[in-house]
N, C-alpha and C positions, 0 to 999 in steps of 0.2 A: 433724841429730842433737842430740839435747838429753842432758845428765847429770839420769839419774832423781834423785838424791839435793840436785842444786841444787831442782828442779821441787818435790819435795817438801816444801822448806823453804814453799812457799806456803801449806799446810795443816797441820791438828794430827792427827796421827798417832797412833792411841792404843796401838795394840800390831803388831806385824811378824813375820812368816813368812816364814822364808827371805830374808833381806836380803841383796841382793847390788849391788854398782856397776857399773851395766850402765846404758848410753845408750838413749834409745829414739826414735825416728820419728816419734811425732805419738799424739796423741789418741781415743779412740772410746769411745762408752756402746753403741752399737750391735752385735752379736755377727756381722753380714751386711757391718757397713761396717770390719769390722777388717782392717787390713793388717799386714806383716811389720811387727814391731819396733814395735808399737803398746804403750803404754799401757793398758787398756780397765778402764773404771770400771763399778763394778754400781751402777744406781741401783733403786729401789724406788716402780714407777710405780702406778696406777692401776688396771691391767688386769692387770697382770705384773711381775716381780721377774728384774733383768736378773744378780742371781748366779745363778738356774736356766740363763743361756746362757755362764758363764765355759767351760764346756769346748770351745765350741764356737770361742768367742771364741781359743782357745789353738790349737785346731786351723788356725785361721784366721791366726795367727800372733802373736797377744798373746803377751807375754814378760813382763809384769807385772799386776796388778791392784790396785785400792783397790776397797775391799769393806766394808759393814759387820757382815761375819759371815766367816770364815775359814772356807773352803771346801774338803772336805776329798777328796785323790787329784787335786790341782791342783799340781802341782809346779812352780811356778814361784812367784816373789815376790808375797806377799798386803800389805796395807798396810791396816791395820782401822781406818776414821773411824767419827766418830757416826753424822753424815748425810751420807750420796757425791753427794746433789745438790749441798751446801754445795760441798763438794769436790769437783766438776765444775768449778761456777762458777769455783772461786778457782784452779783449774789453768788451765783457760782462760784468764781472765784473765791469769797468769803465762805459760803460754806462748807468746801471743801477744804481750807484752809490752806490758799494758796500754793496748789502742789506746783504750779511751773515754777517755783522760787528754789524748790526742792530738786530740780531737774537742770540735766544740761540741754537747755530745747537750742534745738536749730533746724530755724525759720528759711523755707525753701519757695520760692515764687520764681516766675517766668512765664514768658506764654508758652514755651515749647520745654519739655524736658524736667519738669517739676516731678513727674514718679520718677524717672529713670534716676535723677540723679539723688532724690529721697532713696533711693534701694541701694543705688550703689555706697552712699555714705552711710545708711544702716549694716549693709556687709561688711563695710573696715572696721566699722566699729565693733561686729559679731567677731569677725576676725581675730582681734586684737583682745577679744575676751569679757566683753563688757556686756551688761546687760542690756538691752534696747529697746523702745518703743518706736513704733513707725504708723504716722499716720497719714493717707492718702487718697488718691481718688480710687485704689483699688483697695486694700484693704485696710484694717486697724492692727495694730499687732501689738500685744501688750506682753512683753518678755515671749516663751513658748506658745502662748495662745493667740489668735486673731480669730477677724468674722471679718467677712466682707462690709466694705464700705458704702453710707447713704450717699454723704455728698463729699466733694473734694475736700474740704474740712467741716468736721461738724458744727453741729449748732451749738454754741458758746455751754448751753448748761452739760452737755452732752461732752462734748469738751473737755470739759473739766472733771467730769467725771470721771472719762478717760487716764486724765492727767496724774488724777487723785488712785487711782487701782493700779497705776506705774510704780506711785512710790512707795503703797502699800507691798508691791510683789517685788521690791528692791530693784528696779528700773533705774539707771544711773543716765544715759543719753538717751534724747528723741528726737527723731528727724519728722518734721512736718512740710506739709506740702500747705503753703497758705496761697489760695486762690486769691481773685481780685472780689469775688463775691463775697467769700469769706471778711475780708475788710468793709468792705461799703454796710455789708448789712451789721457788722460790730461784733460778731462770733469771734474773731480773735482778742476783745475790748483790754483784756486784764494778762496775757500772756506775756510773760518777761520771758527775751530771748537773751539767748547769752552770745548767740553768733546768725547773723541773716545774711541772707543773696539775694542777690536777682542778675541770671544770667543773660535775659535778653527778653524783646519786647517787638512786638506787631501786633498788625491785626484783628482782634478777635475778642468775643462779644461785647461787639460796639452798640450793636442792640439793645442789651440790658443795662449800659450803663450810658446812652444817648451818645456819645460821641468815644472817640480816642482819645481828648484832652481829657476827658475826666475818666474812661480807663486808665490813661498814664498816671494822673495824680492819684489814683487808687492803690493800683499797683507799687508806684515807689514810696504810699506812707509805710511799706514796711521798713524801706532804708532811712525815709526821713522822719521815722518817729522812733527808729531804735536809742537807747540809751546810750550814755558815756560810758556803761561798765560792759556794751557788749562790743563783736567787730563783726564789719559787713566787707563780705568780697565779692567782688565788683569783677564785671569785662569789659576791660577796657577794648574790646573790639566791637562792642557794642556800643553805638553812642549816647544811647537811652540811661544804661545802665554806669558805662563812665559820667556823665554828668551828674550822678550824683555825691561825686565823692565829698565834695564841699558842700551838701546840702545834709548830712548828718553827724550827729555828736557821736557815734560808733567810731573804734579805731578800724581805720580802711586798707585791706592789704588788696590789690591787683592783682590781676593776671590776663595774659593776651596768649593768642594763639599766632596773627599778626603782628598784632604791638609789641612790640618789645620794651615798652618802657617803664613796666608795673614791677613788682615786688618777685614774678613771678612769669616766665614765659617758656614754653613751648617749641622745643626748635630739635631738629630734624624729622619731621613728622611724615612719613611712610603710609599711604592708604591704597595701595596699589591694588592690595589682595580684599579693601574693604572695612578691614579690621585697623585699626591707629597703630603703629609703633611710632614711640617718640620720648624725647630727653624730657623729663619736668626738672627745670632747675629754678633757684629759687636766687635769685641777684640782687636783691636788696633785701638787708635783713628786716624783720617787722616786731617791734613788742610794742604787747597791749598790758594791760593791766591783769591781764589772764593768758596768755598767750608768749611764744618766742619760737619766732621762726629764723634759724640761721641758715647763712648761703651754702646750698649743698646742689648735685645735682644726681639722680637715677632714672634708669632705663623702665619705662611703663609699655606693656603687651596688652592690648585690648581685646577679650573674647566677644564683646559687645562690637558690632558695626555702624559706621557711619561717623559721619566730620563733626553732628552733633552731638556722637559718643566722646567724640572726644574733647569737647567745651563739658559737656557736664562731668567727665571724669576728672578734669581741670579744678572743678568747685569740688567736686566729693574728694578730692585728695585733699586738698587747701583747708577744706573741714577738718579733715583726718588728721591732719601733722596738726592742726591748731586743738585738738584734741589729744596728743600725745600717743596716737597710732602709729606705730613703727613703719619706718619704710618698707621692711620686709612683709608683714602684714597688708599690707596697698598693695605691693607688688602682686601675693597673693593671691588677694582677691580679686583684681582685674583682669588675672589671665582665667580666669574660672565663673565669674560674674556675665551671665548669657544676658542679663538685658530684661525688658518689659515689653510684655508679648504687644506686636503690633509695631514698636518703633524700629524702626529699619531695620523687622527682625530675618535673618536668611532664614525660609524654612525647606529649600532645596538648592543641594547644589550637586551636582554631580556635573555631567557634561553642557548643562548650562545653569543659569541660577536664577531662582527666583525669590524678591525680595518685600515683603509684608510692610506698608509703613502705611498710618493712620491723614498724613496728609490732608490736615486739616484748614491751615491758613497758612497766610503766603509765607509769612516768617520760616511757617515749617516745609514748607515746598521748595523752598531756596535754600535750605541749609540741604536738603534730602539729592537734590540733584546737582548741588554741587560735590556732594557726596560720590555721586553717581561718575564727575568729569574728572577726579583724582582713579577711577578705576576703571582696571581692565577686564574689556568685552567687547565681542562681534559687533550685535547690533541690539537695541535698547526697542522694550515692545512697550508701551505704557497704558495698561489699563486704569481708565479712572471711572470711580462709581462716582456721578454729580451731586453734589449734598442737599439733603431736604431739608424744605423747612427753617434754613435761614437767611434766602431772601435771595433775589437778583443779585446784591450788589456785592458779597460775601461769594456767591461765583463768578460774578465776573472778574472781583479781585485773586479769584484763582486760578481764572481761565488766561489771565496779564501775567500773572508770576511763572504760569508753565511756557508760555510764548516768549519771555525773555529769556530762557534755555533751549528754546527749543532749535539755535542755528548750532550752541554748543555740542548740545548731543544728537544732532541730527535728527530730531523730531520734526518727522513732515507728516506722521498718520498718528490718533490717537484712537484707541479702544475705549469708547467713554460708555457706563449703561446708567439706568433706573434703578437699578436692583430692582424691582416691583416689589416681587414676594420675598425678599427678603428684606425687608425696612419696616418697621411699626409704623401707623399713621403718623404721629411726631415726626417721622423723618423722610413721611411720601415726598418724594422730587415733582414740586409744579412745573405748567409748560414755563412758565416766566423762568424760572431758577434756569430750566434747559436753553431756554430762547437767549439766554444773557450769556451762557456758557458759549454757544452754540456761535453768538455774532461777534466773539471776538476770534474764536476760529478760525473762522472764516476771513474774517477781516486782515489772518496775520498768513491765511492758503494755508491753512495744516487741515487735511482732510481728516475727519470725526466718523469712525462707524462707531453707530447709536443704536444697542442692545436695549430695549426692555429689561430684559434680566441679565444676573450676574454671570450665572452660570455660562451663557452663550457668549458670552465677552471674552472671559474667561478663557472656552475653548477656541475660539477664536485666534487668540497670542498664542497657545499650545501649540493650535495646527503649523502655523507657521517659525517658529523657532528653527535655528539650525545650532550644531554645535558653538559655541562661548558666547553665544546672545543671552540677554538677562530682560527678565519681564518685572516690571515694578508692578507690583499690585497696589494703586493708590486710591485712598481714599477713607472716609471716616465710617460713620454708622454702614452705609451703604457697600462697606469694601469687609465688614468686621467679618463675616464667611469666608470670605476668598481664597484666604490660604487653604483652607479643608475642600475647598472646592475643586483650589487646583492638585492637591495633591491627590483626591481621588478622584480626577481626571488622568494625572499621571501614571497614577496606578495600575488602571482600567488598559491604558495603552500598552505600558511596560508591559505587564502581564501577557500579550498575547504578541509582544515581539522582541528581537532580541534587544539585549539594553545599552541601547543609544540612541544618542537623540534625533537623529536622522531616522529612526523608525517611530518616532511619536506619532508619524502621522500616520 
């Protein structure tokens, strides 16, 4: 039992109904998940407005509410804020008794590469011995246990709750993946990090938040609201994310893959076979007020593929040593660390290879196929599933970013489909989404065979493959089968001839 009138000192209160000193049980935004002698906050979502369920919420045994509209033949205590997400947060946070205070949180954003490199800095950290929490757009993991994940970060009371059963189960770091949603809607509101990123920025959902100016200021209030006691590492090969080195109170250390002029750069970097080999050496030394990074330099093997494995391995080691994770520990786990299924994952290679990647926006298509021009292969097949559901202009900026590679890698045919039956309604492909795909194709003579479905795409690139050609399986909701697709396709062939690839067909 908690005293409502302590709990309430955590938020600003702007006017009150029915005030009374009554203890309450626990917390809820939800009108389904309320119990006896709950608390229940209306928040004001997206789809729905949770003061339309206070009565429901009372039935079910709320005793109190904070609202930001006084809700009227509700009898019991109203509590009127500005914004009840603010104050979600900042109860939360309060009644749980501040566990991110308690924690080494480190704050992970980007538009591309936010799980991958949350797993990989969770592994150094397992590595090296410590106990961990990770939470993401795929799962939560709290020390030995997880469940699968709602949304990329949860909702603030949910959160904290999280936060608070870390420190209860002796949880010492936690890597978090904070989205741009996650910010705007105030679910991170009360989180003190001790270390943040942001590796890099494009494109992508400009819809829900009206434009890219105010995705970009979304996105880098993680850097420019972090504090003076924590540090944010930055890429300086990114210009989004370099520019913010002078816009926050965090100590700043760098690193480039390019650049070489940061705290921290990348140089003999090897991607012939796909996989990164390269020196991390560290050239300017860095102390924070938590932190000391001196000039050293070691040899890093990447079991993960792709040029953007090796900018996020750049951040999760950079975390690692500023965490006091051994270099041998890093080393490690990088040669043994497979990656997050879908990001440029290989799920066949034998005498040709084929490569699984989610290829979502353009940011991620550009890093994916230059990926593609550091390695050696025959000839490049590229099936793309076209994306549903968000819009003309979200494809045609996909259909620009594959046509600026496509003299590099000799892209003159693309394999594009529908997936039909395999996309839920949310992500049916409209004629417009195909028609926008479609007339920049055209526009740049790269000839488009246009499947219906996945499957027929698919076999499609099989048939034709010859030995050391590599087929990209690209694309998001519409491509999430693909790999099982092709590989028992491959199967079916293999199976009835002998094993090469000149007999696939």
């Amino acid at each position: 039992m908690v005293n409502l009138q302590q709990l309430l000192q955590a938020i600003s209160v702007v006017e009150t109904y029915k005030e009374e000193n009554i203890s309450i049980t626990g917390l809820s935004y939800h009108s389904q998940k309320v119990e006896s002698g709950h608390l229940f906050v209306c928040i004001k979502g997206y789809k729905t407005d949770g003061h339309k369920y206070l009565a429901d919420a009372v039935k079910n045994g709320a005793i109190a509410a904070v609202v930001e509209d006084f809700q009227e033949g509700i009898d019991i205590p109203q509590y009127r804020v500005e914004n009840s997400r603010i104050a979600l947060a900042q109860l939360g946070n309060a009644y749980f008794n501040e566990p991110s205070k308690k924690l080494k949180m480190i704050g992970i954003t980007a538009t591309n590469g936010k799980t991958t490199t949350s797993y990989m800095t969770n592994a150094m950290l397992e590595t090296e011995g410590y106990k961990t929490g990770l939470i993401g757009t795929v799962t939560v993991k709290i020390d030995d246990y997880s469940f699968p994940a709602e949304l990329t970060t949860p909702e603030s009371l949910d959160l904290q709750n999280y936060l608070h059963q870390m420190v209860e189960r002796g949880v010492t770091h936690v890597s978090m993946e904070v989205s741009s949603a996650a910010m705007e809607t105030n679910r991170v509101e009360t989180v003190e990090y001790d270390i943040v990123t942001l590796n890099n920025i494009s494109r992508e959902h400009i819809d829900s938040h009206g434009s890219f100016e105010q995705y970009w200021n979304v996105k880098s209030s993680l850097i420019t609201n972090a504090s003076e006691n924590s540090v944010a590492v930055l890429n300086l090969d990114d210009e989004y994310s370099a520019s913010l080195i002078n816009r926050t109170n965090a100590s700043v250390v760098t690193f480039g893959v390019r650049n070489e002029e940061g705290h921290i750069r990348c140089k003999n970097l090897d991607l012939s076979t796909g996989r990164g080999k390269f020196t991390y050496e560290i050239v300017k030394e860095f102390k924070s007020k938590s932190a000391h990074l001196t000039s050293c330099s070691f040899e890093v093997e990447l079991a993960v593929p792709g040029l953007h494995s090796v900018y996020n391995s750049m951040v999760a080691i950079t975390v690692a040593l500023l965490n006091n994770v051994s270099i041998a520990s890093i080393q490690e786990t990088l040669q043994t660390f497979t990656g997050v299924e879908r990001r440029f994952e290989f799920i066949f290679e034998e005498d040709i290879k084929i490569v699984d990647d989610h290829f979502a926006n353009p940011g991620n298509i550009n890093i994916t196929l230059k990926t593609l021009q550091y390695m050696d292969f025959q000839n490049l097949h590229l099936v793309y599933a076209i994306r549903g559901e968000r819009g003309p202009t979200v494809n045609r900026e996909n259909a620009e970013a594959i046509v600026e590679w496509a003299s590099k890698l000799n892209i003159s045919e693309i394999i594009a489909t529908k997936s039909v039956s395999h996309v839920t309604l949310k992500d049916r492909v409209t004629d417009e989404e195909v028609k926008a795909f479609m007339d920049v194709m055209e526009r740049a003579g790269i000839e488009v065979k246009l499947y219906d479905e996945l499957p027929d795409a698919i076999t499609e690139a099989i048939t034709n493959v010859v030995e050391n050609d590599l087929i990209l399986l690209a694309g998001a909701q519409g491509m999430d089968l693909g790999g099982e697709i092709a590989l028992e396709i491959i199967h079916k062939r293999t199976s009835k001839a002998p094993k090469t690839v000149g007999h696939l067909q």
